[in-house]
C-alpha positions as CSV (number, residue, x, y, z in Angstrom):
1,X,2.8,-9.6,-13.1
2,X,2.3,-9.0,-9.0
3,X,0.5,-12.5,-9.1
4,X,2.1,-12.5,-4.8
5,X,-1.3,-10.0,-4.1
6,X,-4.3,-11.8,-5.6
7,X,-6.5,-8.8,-4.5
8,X,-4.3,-6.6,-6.4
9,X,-5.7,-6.1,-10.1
10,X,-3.0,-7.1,-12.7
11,X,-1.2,-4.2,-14.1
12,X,-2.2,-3.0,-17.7
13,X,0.8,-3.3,-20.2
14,X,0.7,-0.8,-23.4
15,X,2.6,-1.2,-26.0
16,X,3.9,0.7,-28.5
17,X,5.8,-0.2,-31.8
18,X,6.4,0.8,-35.3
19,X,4.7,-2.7,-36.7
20,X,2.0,-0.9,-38.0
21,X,-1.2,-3.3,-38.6
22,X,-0.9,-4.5,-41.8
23,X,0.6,-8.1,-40.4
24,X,0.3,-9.9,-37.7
25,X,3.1,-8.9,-35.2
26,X,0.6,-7.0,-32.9
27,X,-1.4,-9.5,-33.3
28,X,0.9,-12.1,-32.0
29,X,2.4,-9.9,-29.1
30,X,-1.0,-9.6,-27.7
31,X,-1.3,-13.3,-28.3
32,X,1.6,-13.9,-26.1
33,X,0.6,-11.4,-22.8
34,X,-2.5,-13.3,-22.9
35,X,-1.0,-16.4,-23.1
36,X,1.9,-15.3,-20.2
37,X,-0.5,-12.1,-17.9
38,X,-3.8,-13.9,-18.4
39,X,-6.2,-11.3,-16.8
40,X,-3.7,-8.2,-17.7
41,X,-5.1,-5.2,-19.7
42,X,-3.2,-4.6,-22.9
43,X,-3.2,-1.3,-24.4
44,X,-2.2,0.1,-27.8
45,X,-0.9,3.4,-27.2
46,X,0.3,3.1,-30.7
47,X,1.9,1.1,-33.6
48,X,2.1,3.7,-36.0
49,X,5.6,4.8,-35.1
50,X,7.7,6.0,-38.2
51,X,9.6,2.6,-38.8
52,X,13.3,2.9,-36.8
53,X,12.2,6.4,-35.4
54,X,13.5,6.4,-32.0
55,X,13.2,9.9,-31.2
56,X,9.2,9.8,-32.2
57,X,8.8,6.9,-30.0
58,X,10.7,8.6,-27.3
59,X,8.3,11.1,-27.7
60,X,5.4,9.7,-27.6
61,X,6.4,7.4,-25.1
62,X,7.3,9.9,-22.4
63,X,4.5,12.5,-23.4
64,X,2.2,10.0,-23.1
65,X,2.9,8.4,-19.8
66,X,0.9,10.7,-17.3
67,X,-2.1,9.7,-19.1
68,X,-1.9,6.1,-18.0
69,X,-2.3,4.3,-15.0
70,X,0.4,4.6,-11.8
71,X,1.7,0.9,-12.1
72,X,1.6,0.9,-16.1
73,X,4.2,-1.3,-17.7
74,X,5.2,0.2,-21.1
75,X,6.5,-2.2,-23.6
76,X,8.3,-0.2,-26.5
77,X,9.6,-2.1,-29.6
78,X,11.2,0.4,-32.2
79,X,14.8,-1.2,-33.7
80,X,16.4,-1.7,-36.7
81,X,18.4,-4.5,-34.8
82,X,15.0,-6.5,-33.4
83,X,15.4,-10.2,-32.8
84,X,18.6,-9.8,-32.2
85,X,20.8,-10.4,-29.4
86,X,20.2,-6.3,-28.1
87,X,19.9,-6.4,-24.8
88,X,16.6,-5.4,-23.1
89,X,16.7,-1.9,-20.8
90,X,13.9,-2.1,-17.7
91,X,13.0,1.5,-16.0
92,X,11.2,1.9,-13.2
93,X,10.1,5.1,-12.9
94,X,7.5,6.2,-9.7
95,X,5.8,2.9,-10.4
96,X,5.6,2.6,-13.7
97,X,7.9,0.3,-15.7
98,X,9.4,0.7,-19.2
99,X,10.9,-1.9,-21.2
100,X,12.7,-1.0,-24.5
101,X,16.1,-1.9,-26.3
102,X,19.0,-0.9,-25.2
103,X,19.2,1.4,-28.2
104,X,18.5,5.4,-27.0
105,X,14.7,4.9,-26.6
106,X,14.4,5.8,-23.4
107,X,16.1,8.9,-23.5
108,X,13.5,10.9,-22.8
109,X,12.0,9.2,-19.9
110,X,15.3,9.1,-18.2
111,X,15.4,12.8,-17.9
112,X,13.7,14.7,-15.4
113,X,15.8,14.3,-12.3
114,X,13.7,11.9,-10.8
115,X,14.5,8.5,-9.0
116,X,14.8,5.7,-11.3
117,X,15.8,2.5,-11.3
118,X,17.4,1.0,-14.5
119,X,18.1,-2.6,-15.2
């Protein structure tokens, strides 16, 4: 996480899901980006996503992205197939960076005619 500019603050990371909070998977992804981005700001935008409702969380994820900071990184995880083999789609978009499954969540923040990168 931009660890090659030690003046540079880390960049926060938000997540969204549709876990909810009743076990410990939020829990455990925090666990992890403290473990990995020691130093990094983690978010909840939200975890209260309908469960497999990829149109709310492309919703929420692309009305909700102005509010946050320039060089956010958004880490979306709504999908019937996760912890499967689904590939992993990466957006950069102005500075901010989404990662989501390669399942139709993004839609939304692929429109707009703006310069993107996708990987």
């Amino acid at each position: 996480m931009e660890r090659d500019n030690p003046a540079r603050p880390p960049r926060c990371v938000v997540l969204l899901t549709d876990f909810g909070l009743a076990d410990p998977y939020v829990g455990q992804m925090r666990g992890i980006l403290a473990r990995l981005a020691p130093g990094a700001p983690v978010l909840d935008l939200t975890h209260g996503v309908a469960p497999f409702n990829l149109a709310q969380a492309g919703y929420f994820l692309a009305a909700s992205a102005p509010h946050f900071p320039e060089d956010a990184v958004f880490t979306a995880v709504v999908d019937p197939g996760v912890g499967t083999a689904r590939r992993i789609v990466a957006v950069e978009r102005r500075r901010q960076i989404f990662l989501a499954p390669d399942n139709g969540l993004l839609g939304l923040v692929l429109q707009g005619g703006e310069a993107l990168r996708v990987f």
